[in-house]
Legacy VTK file of the C-alpha trace (Angstrom):
# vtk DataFile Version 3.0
C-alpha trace
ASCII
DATASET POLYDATA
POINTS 300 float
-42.900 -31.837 13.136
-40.342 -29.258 13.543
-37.266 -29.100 11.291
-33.545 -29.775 12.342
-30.685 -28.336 11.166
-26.486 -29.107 11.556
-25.202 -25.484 12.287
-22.126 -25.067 11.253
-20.965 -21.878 12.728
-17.608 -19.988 11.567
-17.409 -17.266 14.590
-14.660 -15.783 12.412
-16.657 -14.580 9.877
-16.797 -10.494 9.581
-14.146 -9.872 11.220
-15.750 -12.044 14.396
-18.872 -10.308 13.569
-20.412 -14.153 13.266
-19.086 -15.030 16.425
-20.955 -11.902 18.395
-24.827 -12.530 17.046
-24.529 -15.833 16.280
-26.311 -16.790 19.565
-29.580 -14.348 19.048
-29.718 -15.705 15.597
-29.801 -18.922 16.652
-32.206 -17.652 19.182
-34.806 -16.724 16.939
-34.361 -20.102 15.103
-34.970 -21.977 17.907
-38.418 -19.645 18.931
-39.794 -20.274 15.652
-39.840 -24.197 16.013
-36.493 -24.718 14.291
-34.028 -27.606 16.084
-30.890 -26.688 15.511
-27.375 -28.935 16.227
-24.073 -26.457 16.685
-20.121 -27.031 15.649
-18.170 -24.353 15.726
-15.101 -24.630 12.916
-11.711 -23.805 14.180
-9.756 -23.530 11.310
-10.176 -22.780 7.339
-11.265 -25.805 6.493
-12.968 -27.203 9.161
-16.125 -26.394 7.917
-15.459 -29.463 5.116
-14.606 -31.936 7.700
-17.664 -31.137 9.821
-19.914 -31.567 7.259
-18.378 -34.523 5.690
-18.638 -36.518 8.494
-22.315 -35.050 9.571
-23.440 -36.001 6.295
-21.991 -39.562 6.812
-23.702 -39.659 10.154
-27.296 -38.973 8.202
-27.597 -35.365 7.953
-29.377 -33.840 5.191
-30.128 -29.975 6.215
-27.516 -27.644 7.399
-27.213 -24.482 7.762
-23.861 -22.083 6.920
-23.538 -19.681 9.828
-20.934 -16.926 8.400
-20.026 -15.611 4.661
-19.424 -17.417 1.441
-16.693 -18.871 2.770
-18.683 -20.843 5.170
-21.314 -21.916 2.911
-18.415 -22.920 0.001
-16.650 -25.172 2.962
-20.352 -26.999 3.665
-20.629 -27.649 -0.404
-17.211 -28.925 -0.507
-18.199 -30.958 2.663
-21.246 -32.514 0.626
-20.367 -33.019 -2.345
-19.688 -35.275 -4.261
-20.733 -37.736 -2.052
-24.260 -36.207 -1.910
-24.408 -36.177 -6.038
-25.561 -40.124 -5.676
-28.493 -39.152 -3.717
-31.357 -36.393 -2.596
-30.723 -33.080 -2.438
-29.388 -32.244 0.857
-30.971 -28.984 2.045
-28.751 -25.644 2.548
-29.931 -22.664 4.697
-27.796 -19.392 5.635
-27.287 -17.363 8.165
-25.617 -14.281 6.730
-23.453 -12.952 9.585
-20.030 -12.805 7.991
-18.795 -9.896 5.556
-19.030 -11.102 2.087
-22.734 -12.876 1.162
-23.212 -12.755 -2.299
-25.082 -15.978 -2.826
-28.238 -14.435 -0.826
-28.325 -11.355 -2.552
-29.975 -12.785 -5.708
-32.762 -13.389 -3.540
-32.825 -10.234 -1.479
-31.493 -7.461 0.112
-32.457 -8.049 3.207
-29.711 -10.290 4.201
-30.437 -12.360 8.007
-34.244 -11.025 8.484
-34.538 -12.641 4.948
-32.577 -15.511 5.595
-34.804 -16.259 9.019
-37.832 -16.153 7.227
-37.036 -18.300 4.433
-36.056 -21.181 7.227
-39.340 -20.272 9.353
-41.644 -20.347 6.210
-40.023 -23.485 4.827
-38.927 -21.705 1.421
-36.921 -24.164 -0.506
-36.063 -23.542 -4.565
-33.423 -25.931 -6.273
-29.760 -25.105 -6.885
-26.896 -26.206 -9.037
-23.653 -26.928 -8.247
-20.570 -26.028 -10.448
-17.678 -28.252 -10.092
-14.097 -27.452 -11.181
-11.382 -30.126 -11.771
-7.972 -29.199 -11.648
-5.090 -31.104 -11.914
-4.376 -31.999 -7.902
-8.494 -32.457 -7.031
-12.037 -31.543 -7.698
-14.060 -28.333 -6.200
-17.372 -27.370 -5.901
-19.242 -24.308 -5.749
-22.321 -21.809 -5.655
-21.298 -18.328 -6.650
-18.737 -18.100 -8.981
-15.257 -18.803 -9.605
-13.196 -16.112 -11.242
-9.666 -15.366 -12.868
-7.934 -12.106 -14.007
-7.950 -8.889 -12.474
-10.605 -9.513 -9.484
-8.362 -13.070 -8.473
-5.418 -10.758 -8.182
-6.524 -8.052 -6.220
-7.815 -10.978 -3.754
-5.039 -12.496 -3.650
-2.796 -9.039 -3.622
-4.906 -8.314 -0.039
-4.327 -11.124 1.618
-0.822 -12.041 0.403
0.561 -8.206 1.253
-2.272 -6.903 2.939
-4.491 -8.589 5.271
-4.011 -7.103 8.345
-5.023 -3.716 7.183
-8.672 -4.272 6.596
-10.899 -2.505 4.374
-8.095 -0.275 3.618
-5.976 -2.755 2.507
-8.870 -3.892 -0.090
-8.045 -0.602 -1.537
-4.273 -1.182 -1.753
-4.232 -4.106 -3.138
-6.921 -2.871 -6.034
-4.505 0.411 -6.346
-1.560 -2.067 -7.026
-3.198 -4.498 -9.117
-4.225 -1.188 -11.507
-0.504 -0.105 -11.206
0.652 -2.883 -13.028
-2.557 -4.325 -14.823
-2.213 -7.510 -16.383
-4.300 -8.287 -18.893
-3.705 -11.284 -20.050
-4.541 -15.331 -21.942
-6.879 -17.856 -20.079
-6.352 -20.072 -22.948
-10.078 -22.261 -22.921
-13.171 -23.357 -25.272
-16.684 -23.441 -24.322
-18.981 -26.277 -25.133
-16.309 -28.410 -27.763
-15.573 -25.642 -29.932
-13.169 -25.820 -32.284
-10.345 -23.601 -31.095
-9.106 -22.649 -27.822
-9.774 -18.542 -27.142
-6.792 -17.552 -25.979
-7.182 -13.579 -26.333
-5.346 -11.419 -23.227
-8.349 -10.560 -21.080
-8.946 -8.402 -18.313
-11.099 -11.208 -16.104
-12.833 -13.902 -16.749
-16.032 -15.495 -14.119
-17.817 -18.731 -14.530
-21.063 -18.364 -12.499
-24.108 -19.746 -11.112
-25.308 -16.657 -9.083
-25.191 -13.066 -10.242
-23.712 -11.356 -7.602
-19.810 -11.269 -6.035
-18.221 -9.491 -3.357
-21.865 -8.772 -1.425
-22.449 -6.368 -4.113
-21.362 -6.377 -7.595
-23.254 -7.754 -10.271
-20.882 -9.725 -12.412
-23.625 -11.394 -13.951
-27.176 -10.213 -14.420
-27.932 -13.273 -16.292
-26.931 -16.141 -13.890
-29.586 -18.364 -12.723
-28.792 -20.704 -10.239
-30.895 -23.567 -11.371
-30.752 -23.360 -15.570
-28.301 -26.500 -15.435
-26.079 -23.775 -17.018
-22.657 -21.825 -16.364
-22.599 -18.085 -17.073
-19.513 -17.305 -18.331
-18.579 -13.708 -18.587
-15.232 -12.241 -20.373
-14.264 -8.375 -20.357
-11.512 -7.665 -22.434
-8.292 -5.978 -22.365
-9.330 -2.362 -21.383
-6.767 -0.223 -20.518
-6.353 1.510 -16.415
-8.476 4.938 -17.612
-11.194 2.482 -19.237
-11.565 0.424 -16.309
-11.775 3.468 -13.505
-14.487 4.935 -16.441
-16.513 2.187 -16.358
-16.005 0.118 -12.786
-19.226 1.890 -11.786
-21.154 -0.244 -14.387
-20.035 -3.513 -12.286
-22.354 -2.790 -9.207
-25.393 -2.909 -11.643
-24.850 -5.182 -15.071
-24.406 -2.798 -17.235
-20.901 -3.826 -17.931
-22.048 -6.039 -19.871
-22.581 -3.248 -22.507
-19.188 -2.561 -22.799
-17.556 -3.034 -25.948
-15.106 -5.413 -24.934
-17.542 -7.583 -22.707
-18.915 -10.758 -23.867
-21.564 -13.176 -22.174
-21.932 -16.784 -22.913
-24.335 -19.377 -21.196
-22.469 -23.231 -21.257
-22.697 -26.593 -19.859
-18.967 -27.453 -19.348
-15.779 -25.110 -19.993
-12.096 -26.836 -20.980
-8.699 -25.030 -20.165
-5.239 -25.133 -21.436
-3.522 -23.036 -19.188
0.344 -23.681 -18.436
0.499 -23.165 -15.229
-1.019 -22.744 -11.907
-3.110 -19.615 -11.804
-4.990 -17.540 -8.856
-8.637 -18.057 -8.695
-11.165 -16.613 -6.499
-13.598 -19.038 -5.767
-17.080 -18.135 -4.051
-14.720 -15.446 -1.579
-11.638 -18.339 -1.345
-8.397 -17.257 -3.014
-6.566 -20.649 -3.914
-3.865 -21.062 -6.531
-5.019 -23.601 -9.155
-3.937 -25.736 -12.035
-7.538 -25.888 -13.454
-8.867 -28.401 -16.232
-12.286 -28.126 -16.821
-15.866 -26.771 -15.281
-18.924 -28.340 -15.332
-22.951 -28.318 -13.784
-24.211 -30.727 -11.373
-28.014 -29.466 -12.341
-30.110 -29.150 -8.746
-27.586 -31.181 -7.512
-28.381 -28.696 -3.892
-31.796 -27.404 -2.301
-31.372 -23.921 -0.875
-33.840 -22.295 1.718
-34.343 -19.458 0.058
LINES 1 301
300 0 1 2 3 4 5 6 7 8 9 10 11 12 13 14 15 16 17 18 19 20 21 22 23 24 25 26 27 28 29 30 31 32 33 34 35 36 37 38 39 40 41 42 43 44 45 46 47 48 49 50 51 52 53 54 55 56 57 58 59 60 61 62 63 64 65 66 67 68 69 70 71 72 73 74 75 76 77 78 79 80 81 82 83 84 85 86 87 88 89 90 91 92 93 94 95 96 97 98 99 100 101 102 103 104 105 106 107 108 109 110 111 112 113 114 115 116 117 118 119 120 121 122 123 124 125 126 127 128 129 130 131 132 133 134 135 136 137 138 139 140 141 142 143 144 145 146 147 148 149 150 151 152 153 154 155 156 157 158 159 160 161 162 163 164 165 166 167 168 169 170 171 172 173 174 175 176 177 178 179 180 181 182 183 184 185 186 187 188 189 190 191 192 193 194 195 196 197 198 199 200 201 202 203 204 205 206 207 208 209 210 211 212 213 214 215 216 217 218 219 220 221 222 223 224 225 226 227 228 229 230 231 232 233 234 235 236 237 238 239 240 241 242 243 244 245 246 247 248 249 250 251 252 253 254 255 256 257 258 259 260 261 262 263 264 265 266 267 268 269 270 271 272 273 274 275 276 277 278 279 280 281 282 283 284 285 286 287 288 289 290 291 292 293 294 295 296 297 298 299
């Protein structure tokens, strides 16, 4: 019996790159012995309220058609309603510009993604959730604060219509005025908040961000565990030395770098603070992080 799928397709994606091979991707899905059910977002967003209702109607395999974005709106569409039961199933289809998730399993990006469906690969996956003070998110990747949440949010606030140059102005600006600066938070009950001035701080469950930095090495996406990594406040030369090292781990060597695996984070932060989370920029009041352990099965 073959397998079905809910598509949810974001023909956005890359720039509309999704929007142009999604239909030979599908293609291919379909050849193989793969039934798969289309809708097409139309909106950021949309992807949630497809899936929430899909997964009301009985759907328990879908498959994210896009970038992160597209698979972050299906988890957010999911959960938590699907914490009270089995695993729903989560495939990709990497056609957007940004898939970090994947590349912890390969390289390879669609051809791998195809075969994992075909072959029936499946390997369990947690699921990070963040409170914050207006709601509750969930997520795959990794959410992040400090100097990578600002030069997000610098591109598309000032920026967005410029492209990949713009990526480069907004990281140009960000480094012009580099603020390094207090997530105030304790990991796992510890005593005392840490509230040294920092240059980022990520809490993943995957290794890899922004298709191909490796933030960190040491995430694995089923431990039950969040992998919290802190660089400190290096100066502009210090961090145009070293951004090389970010591509391949070995920031982690650095002096000021820390790594620290946890199973819930708290926060005292003041304010509302820019977070990039799994590719979304969103402006957050957040409270606390914690694992929803396999809580996701991911063809993979």
């Amino acid at each position: 019996m073959s397998e079905r799928f809910l598509a949810v397709v974001n023909p956005a994606a890359g720039g509309g790159r999704s929007g142009r091979l999604v239909d030979d991707a599908l293609k291919r899905l379909k050849s193989a012995g793969i039934e798969v059910e289309v809708r097409v977002t139309k909106h950021p967003g949309h992807g949630d309220e497809i899936t929430r209702c899909a997964y009301q109607e009985g759907w328990r395999k879908f498959l994210a058609v896009g970038g992160d974005g597209t698979s972050y709106e299906i988890v957010n569409g999911l959960f938590p309603e699907a914490a009270q039961g089995p695993p729903p199933t989560l495939a990709f289809l990497p056609l957007g510009t940004g898939n970090s998730f994947l590349r912890d399993f390969s390289e390879n990006g669609v051809e791998y993604a195809i075969a994992s469906l075909v072959d029936g690969k499946r390997s369990p996956c947690d699921v990070l959730r963040l409170t914050h003070k207006d709601g509750v998110l969930f997520y795959i990747n990794l959410l992040s604060m400090g100097f990578a949440a600002d030069v997000a949010a610098k591109r598309i606030r000032s920026f967005q219509s410029l492209g990949e140059i713009g990526y480069f102005l907004a990281i140009l600006s960000c480094l012009a005025r580099l603020n390094r600066r207090a997530f105030p938070l304790r990991v796992d009950g510890d005593g005392t908040y840490d509230t040294r001035r920092c240059l980022f701080l990520t809490f993943n469950n995957s290794k890899f961000t922004g298709g191909k930095m490796m933030i960190a090495p040491k995430a694995n996406v089923s431990d039950g565990l969040i992998e919290y990594v802190r660089w400190g406040p290096i100066g502009r030369l210090g961090l145009l030395r070293n951004l090389h090292t970010l591509y391949d781990g070995s920031h982690l060597q650095h002096p000021l770098a820390e790594r620290r695996s946890a199973h819930h984070i708290e926060f005292s932060l003041d304010a509302p603070v820019d977070v990039m989370i799994d590719g979304e920029v969103l402006t957050l009041h957040c409270q606390k992080l914690d694992v929803l352990p396999m809580a996701l099965e991911v063809a993979v």
